[in-house]
N, C-alpha and C positions, 0 to 999 in steps of 0.2 A: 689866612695865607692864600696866594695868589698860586693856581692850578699850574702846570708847568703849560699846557695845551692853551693855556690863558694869558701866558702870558707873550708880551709884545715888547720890543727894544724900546718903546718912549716909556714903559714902566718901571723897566729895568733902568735906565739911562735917570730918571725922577729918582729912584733911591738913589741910585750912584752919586748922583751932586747932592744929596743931603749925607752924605758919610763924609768924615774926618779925614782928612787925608792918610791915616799910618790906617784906617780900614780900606782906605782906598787901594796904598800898596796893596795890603792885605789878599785883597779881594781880584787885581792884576795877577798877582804870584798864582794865587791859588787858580785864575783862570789860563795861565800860561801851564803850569801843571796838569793840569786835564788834557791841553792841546799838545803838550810832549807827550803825553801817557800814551794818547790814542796813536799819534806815530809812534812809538816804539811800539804798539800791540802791532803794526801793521807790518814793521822792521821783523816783528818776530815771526809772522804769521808766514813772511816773504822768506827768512830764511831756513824756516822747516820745510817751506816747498823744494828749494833747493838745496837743501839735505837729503831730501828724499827723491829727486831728479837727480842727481848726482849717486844716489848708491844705485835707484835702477837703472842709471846708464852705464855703471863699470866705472865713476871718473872718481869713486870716496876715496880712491888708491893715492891718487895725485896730492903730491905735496905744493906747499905753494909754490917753490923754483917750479916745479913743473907747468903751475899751471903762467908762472911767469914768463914760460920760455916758449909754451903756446899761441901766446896771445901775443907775444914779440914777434913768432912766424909769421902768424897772420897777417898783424900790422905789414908785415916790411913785404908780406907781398900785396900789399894792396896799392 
């Protein structure tokens, strides 16, 4: 077995065109799953920060109309 540190895209790319194609889906799925995984760790990571920006600033109050109806001031004065 080939080291992860060792390994290089023209080796990976040499097994890939020797696998069947329903391992080839396989093997797309399962690498589009890793690359969802790590964006939603980062979606979530983003929104504990602002959960927790929001309670220390006084805004965990605001319901969404509220926070609808701020961001519409805003806009309309800009």
């Amino acid at each position: 077995m080939v080291q992860l540190k060792e390994v290089d895209e023209k080796a990976v790319f040499e097994i890939f065109r020797g696998l069947p194609q329903d391992k080839k889906q396989e093997l797309f799925d399962y690498l589009e799953f890793l690359a969802s995984r790590d964006k939603t760790q980062k979606w979530l990571e983003f929104d504990a920060w602002a959960i927790n920006l929001a309670k220390s600033k006084g805004f965990s109050n605001l319901t969404e109309d509220d926070v609808e109806r701020i961001v519409s001031d805003f806009r309309g004065g800009q």
